[in-house]
CHARMM-style PDB file with segment names, atoms N, HN, CA, C and O in Angstrom:
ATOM      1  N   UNK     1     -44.485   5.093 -57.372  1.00  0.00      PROA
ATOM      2  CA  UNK     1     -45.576   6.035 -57.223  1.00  0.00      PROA
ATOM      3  C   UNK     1     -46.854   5.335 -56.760  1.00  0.00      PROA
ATOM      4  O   UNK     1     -47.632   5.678 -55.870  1.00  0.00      PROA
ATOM      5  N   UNK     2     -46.886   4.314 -57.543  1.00  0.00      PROA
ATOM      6  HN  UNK     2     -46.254   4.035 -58.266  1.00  0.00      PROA
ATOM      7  CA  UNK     2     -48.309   3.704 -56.757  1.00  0.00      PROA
ATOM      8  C   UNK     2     -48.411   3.131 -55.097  1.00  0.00      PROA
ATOM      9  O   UNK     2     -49.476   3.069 -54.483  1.00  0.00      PROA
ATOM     10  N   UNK     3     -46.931   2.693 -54.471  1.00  0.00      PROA
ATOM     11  HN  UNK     3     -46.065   2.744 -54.970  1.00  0.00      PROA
ATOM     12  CA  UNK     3     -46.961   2.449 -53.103  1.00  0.00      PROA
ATOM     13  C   UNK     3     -47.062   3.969 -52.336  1.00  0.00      PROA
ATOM     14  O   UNK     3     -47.702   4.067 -51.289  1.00  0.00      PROA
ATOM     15  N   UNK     4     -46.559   4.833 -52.780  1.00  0.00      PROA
ATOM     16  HN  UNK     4     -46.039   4.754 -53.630  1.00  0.00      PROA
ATOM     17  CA  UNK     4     -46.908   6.148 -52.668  1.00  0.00      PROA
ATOM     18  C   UNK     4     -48.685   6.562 -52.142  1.00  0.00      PROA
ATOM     19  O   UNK     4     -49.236   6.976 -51.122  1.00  0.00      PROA
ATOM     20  N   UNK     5     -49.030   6.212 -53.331  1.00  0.00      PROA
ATOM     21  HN  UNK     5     -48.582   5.876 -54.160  1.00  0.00      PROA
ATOM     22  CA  UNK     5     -50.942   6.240 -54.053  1.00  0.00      PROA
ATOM     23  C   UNK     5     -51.610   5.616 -52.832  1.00  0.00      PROA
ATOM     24  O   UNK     5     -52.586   6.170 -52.328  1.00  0.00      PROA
ATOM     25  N   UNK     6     -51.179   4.628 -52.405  1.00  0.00      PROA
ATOM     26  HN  UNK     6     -50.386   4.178 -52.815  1.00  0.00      PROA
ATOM     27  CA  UNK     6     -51.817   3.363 -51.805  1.00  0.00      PROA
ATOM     28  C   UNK     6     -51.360   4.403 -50.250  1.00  0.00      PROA
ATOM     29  O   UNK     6     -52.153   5.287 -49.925  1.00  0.00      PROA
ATOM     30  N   UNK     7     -50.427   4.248 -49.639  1.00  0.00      PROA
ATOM     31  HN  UNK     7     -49.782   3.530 -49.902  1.00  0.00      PROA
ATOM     32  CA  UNK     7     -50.368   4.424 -48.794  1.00  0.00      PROA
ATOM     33  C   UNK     7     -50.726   6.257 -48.176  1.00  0.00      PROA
ATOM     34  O   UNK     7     -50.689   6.542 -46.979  1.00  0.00      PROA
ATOM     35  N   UNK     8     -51.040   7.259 -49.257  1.00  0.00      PROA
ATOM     36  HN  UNK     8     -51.070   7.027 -50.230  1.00  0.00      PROA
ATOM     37  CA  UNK     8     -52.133   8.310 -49.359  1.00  0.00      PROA
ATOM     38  C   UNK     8     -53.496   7.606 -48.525  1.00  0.00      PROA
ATOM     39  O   UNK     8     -54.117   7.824 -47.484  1.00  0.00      PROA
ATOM     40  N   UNK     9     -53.521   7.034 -49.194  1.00  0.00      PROA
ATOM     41  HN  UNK     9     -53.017   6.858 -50.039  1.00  0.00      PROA
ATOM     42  CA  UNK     9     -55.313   6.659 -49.487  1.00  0.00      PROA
ATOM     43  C   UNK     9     -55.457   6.239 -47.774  1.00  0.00      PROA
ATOM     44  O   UNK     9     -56.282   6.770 -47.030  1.00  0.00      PROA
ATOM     45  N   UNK    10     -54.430   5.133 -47.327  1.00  0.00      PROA
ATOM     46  HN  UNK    10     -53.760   4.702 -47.931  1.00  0.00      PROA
ATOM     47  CA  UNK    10     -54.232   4.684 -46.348  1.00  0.00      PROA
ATOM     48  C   UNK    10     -54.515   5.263 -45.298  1.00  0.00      PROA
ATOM     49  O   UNK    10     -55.388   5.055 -44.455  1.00  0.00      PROA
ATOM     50  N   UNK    11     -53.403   6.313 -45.429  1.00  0.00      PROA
ATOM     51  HN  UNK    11     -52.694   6.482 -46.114  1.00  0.00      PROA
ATOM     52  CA  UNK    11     -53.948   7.200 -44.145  1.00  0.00      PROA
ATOM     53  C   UNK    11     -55.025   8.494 -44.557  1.00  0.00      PROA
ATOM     54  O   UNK    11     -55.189   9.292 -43.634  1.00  0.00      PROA
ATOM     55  N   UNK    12     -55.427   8.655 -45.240  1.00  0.00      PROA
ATOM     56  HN  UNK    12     -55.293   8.007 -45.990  1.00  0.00      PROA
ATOM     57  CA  UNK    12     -56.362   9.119 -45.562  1.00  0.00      PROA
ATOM     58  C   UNK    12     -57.749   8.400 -45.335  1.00  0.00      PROA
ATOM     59  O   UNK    12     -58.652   9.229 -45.443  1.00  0.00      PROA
ATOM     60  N   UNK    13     -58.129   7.374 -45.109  1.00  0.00      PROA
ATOM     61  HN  UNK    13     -57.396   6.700 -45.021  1.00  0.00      PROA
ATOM     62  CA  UNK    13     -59.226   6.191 -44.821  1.00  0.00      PROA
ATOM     63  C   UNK    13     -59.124   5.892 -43.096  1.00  0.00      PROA
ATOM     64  O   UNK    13     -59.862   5.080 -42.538  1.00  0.00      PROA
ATOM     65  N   UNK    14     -58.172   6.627 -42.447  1.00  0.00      PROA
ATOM     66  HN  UNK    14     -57.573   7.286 -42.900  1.00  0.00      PROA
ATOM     67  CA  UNK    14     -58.463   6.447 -40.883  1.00  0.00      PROA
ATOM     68  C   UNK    14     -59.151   7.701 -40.283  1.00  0.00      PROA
ATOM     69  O   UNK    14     -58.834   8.885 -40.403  1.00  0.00      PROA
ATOM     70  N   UNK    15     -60.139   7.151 -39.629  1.00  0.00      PROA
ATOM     71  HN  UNK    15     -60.396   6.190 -39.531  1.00  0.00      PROA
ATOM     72  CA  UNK    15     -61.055   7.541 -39.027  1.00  0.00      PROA
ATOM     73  C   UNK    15     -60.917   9.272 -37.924  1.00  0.00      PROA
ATOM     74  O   UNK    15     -61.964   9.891 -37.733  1.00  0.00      PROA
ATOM     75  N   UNK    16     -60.074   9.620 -37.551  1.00  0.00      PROA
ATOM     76  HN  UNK    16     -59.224   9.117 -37.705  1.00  0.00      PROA
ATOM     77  CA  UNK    16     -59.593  10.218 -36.803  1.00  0.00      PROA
ATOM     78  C   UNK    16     -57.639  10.326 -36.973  1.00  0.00      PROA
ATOM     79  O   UNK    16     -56.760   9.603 -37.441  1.00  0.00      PROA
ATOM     80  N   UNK    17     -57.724  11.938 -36.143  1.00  0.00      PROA
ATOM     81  HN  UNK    17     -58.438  12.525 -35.762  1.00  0.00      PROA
ATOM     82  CA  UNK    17     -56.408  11.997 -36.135  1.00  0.00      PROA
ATOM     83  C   UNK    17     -55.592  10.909 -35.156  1.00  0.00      PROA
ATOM     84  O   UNK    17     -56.094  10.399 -34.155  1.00  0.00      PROA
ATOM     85  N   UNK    18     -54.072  10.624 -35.699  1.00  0.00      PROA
ATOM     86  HN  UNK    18     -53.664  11.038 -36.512  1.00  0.00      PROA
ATOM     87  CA  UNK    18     -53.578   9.793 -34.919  1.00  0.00      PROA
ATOM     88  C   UNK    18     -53.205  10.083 -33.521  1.00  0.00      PROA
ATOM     89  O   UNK    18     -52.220  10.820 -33.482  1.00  0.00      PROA
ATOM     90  N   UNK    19     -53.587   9.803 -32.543  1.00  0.00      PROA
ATOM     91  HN  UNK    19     -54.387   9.204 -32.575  1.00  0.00      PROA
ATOM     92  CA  UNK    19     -53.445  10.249 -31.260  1.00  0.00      PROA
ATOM     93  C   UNK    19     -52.316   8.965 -30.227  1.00  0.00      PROA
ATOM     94  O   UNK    19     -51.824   9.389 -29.182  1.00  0.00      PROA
ATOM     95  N   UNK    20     -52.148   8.099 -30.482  1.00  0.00      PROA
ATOM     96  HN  UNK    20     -52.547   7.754 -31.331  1.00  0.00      PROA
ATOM     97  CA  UNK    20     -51.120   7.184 -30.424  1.00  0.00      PROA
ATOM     98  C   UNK    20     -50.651   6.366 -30.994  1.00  0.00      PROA
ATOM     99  O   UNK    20     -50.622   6.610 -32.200  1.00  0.00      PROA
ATOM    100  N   UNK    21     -50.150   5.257 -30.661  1.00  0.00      PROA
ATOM    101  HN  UNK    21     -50.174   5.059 -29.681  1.00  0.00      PROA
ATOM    102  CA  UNK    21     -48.865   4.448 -31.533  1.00  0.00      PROA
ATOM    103  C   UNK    21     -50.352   3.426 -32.267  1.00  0.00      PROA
ATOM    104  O   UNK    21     -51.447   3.051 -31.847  1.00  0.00      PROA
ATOM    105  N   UNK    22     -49.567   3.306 -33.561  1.00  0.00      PROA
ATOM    106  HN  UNK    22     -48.678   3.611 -33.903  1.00  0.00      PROA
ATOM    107  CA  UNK    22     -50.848   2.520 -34.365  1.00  0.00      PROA
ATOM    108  C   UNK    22     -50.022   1.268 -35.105  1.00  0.00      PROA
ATOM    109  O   UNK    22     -49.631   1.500 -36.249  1.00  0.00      PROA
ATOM    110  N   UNK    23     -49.762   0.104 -34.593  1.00  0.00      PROA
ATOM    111  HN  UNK    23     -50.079  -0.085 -33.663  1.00  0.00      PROA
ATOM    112  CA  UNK    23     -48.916  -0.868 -35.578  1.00  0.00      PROA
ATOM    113  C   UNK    23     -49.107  -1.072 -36.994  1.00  0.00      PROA
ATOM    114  O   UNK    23     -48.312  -1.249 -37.917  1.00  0.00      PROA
ATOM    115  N   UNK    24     -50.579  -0.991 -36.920  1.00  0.00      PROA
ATOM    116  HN  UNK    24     -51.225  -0.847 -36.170  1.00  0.00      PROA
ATOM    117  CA  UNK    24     -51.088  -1.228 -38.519  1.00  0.00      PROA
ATOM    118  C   UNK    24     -50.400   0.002 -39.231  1.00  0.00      PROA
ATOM    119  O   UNK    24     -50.425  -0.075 -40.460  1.00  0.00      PROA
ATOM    120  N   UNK    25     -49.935   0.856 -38.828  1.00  0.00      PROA
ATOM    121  HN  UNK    25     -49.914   0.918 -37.830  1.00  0.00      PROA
ATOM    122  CA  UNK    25     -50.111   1.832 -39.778  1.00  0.00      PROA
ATOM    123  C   UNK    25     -48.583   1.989 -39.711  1.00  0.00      PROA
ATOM    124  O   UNK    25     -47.868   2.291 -40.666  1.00  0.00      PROA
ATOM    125  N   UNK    26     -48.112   1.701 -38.241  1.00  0.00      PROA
ATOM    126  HN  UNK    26     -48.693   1.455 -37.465  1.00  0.00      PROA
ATOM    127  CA  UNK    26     -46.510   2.028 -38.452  1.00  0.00      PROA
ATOM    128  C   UNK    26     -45.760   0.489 -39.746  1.00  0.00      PROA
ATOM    129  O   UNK    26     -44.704   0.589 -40.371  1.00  0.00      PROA
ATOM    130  N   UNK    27     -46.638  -0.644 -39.779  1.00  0.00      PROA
ATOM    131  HN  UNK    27     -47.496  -0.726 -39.271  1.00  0.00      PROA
ATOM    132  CA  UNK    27     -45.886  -1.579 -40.461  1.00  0.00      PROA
ATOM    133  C   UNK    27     -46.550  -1.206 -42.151  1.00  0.00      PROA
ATOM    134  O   UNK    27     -46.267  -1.953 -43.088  1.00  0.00      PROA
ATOM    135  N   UNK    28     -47.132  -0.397 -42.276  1.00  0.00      PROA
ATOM    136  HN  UNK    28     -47.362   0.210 -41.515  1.00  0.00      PROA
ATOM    137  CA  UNK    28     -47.542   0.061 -43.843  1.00  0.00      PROA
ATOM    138  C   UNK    28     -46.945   1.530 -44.014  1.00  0.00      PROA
ATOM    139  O   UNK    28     -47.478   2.331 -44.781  1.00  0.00      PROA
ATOM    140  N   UNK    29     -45.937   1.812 -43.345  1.00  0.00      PROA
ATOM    141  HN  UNK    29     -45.504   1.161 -42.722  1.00  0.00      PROA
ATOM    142  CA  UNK    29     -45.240   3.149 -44.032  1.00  0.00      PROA
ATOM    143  C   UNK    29     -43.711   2.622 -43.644  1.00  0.00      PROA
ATOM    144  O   UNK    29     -42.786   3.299 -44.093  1.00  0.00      PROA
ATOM    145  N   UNK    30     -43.431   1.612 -42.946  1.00  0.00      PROA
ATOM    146  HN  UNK    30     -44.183   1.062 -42.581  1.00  0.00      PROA
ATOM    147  CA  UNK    30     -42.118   1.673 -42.408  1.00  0.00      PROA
ATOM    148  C   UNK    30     -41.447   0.675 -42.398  1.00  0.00      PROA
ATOM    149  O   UNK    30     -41.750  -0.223 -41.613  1.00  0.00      PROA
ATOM    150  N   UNK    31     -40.251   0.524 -43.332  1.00  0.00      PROA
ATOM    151  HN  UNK    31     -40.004   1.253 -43.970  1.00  0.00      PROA
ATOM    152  CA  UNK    31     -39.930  -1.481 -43.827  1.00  0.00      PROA
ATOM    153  C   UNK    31     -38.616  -1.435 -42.872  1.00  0.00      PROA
ATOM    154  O   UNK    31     -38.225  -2.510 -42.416  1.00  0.00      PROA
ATOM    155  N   UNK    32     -37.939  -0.284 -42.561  1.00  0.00      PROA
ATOM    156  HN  UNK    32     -38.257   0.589 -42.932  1.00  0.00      PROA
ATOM    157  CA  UNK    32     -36.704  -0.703 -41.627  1.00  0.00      PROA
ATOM    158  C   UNK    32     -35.951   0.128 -40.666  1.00  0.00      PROA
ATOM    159  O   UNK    32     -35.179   0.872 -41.271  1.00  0.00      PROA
ATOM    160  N   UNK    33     -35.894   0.283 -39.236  1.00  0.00      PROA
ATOM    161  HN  UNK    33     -36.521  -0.321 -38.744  1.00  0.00      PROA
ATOM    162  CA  UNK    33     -35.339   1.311 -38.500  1.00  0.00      PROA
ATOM    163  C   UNK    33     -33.664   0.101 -38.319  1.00  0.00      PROA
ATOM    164  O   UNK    33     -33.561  -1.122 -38.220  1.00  0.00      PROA
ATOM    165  N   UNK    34     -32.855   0.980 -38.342  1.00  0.00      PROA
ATOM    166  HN  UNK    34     -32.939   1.974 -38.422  1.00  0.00      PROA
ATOM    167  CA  UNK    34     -31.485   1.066 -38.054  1.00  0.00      PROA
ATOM    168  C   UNK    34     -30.665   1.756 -37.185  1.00  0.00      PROA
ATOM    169  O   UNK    34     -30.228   2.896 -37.344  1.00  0.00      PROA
ATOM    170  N   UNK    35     -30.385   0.640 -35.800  1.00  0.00      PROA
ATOM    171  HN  UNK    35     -30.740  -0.287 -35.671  1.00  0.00      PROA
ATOM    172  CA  UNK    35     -29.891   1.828 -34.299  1.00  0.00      PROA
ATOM    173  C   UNK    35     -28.419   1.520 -34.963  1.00  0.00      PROA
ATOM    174  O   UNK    35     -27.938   0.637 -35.673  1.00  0.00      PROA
ATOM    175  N   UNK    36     -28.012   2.622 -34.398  1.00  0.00      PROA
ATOM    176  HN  UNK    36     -28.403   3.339 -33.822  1.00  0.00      PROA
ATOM    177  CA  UNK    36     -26.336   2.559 -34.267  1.00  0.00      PROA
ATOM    178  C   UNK    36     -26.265   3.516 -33.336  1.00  0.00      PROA
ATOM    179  O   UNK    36     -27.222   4.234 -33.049  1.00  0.00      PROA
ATOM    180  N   UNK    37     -24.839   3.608 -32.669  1.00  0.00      PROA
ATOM    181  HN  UNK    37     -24.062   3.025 -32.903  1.00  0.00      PROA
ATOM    182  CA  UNK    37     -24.491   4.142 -31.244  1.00  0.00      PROA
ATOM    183  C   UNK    37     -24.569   5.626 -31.489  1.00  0.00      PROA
ATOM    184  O   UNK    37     -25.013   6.175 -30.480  1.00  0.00      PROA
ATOM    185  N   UNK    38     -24.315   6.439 -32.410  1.00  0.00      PROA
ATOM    186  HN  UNK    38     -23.955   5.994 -33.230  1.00  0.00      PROA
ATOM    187  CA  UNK    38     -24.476   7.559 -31.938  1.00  0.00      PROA
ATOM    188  C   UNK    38     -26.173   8.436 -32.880  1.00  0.00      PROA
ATOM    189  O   UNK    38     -26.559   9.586 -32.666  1.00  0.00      PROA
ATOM    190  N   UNK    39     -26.839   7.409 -33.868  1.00  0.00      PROA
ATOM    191  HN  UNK    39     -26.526   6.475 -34.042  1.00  0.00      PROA
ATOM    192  CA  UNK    39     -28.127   7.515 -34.836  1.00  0.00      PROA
ATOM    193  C   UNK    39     -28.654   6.372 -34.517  1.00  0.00      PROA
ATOM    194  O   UNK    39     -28.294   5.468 -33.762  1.00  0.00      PROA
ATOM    195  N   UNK    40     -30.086   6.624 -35.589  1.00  0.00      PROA
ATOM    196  HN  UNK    40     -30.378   7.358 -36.202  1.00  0.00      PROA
ATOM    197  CA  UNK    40     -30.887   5.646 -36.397  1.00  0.00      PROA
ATOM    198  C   UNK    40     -31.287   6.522 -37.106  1.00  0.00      PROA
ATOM    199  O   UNK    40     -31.560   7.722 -37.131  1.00  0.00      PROA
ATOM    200  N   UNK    41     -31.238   4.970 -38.122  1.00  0.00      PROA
ATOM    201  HN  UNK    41     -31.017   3.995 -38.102  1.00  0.00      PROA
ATOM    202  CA  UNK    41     -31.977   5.768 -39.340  1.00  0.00      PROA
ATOM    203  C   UNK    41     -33.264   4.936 -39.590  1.00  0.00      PROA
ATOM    204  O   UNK    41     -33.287   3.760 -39.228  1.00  0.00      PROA
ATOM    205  N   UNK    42     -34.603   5.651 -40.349  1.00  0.00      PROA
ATOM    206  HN  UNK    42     -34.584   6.607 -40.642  1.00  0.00      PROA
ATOM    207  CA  UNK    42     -35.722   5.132 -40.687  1.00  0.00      PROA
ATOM    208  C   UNK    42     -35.867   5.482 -42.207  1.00  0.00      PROA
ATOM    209  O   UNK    42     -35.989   6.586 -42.737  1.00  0.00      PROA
ATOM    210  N   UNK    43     -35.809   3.938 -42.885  1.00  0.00      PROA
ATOM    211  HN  UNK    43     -35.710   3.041 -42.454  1.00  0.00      PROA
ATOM    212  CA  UNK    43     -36.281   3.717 -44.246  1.00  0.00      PROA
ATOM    213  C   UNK    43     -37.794   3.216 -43.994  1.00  0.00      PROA
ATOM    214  O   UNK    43     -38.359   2.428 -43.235  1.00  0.00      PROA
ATOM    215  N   UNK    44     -38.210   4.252 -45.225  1.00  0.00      PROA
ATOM    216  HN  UNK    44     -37.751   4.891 -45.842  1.00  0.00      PROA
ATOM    217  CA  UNK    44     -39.899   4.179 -45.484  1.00  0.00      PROA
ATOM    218  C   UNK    44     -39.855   2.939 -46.594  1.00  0.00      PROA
ATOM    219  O   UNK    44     -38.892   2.484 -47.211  1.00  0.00      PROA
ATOM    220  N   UNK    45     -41.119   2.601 -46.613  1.00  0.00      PROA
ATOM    221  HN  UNK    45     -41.901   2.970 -46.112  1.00  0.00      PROA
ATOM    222  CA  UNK    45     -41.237   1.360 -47.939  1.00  0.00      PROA
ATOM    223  C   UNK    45     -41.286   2.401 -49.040  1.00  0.00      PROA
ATOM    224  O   UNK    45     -40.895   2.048 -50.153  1.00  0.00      PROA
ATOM    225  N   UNK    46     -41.822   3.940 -48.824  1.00  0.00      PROA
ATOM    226  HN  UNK    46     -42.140   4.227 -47.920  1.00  0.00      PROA
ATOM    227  CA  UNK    46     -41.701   4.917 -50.119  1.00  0.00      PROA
ATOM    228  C   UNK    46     -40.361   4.941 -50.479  1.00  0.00      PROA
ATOM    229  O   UNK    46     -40.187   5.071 -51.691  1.00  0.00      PROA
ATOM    230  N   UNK    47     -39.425   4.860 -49.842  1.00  0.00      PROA
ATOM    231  HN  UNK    47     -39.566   4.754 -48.858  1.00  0.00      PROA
ATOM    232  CA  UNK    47     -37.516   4.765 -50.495  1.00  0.00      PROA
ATOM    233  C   UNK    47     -37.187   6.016 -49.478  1.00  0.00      PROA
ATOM    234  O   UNK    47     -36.037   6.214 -49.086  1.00  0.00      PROA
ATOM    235  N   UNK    48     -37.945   6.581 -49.211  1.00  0.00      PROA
ATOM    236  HN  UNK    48     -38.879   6.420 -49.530  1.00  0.00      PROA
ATOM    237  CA  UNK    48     -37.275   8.174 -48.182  1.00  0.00      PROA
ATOM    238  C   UNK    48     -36.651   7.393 -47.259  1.00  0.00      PROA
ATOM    239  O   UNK    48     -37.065   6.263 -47.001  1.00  0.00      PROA
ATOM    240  N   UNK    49     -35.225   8.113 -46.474  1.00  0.00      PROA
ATOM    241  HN  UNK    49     -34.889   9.031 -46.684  1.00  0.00      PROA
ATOM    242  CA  UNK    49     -34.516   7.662 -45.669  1.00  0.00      PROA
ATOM    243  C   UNK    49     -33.884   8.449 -44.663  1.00  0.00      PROA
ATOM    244  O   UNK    49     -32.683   8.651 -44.843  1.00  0.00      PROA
ATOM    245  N   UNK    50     -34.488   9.014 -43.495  1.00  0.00      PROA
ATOM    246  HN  UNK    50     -35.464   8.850 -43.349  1.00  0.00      PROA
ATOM    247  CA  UNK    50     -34.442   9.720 -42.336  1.00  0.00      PROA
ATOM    248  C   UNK    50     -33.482   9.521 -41.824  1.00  0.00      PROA
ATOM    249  O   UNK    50     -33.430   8.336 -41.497  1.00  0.00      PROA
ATOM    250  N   UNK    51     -32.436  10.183 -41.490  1.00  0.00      PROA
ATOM    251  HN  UNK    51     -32.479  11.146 -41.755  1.00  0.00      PROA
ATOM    252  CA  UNK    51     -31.096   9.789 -40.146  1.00  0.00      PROA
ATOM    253  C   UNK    51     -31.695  10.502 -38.913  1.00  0.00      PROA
ATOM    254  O   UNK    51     -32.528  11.353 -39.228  1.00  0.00      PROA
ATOM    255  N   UNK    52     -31.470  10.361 -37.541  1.00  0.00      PROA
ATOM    256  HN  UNK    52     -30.794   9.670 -37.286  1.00  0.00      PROA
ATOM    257  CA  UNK    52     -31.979  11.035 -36.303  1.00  0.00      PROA
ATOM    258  C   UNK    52     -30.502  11.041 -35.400  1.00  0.00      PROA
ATOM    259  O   UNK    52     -30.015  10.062 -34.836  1.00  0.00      PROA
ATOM    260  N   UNK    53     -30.046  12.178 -35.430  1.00  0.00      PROA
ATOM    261  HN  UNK    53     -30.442  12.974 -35.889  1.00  0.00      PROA
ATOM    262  CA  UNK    53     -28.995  12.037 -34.622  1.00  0.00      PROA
ATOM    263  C   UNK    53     -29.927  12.479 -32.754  1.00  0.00      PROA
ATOM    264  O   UNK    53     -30.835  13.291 -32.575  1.00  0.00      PROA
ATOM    265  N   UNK    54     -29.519  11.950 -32.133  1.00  0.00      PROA
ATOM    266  HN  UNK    54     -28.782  11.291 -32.278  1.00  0.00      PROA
ATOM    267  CA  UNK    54     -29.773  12.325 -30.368  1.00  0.00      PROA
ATOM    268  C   UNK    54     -29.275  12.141 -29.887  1.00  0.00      PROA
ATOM    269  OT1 UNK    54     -29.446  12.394 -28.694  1.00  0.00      PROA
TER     270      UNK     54
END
């Protein structure tokens, strides 16, 4: 809950809406993308874990 807390605050403390790619912010919500041939999946450092089929 508190990496949760922290990373609220986080994007809550930027200045403007996000209008393009932001590293700082993609490497403080996002510890691991995983390609495989027909997905990827994106694990958050919160534990949530996204599959993307395309």
């Amino acid at each position: 809950m508190n990496r949760i807390k922290e990373l609220q605050d986080f994007i809550g403390s930027q200045q403007s809406e996000i209008t393009e790619f932001d590293e700082r912010l993609i490497r403080k919500l996002i510890q691991q993308i995983t390609v495989y041939d027909d997905r990827f999946t994106v694990r958050f450092k919160s534990g949530l874990e996204i599959d993307i089929n395309e």
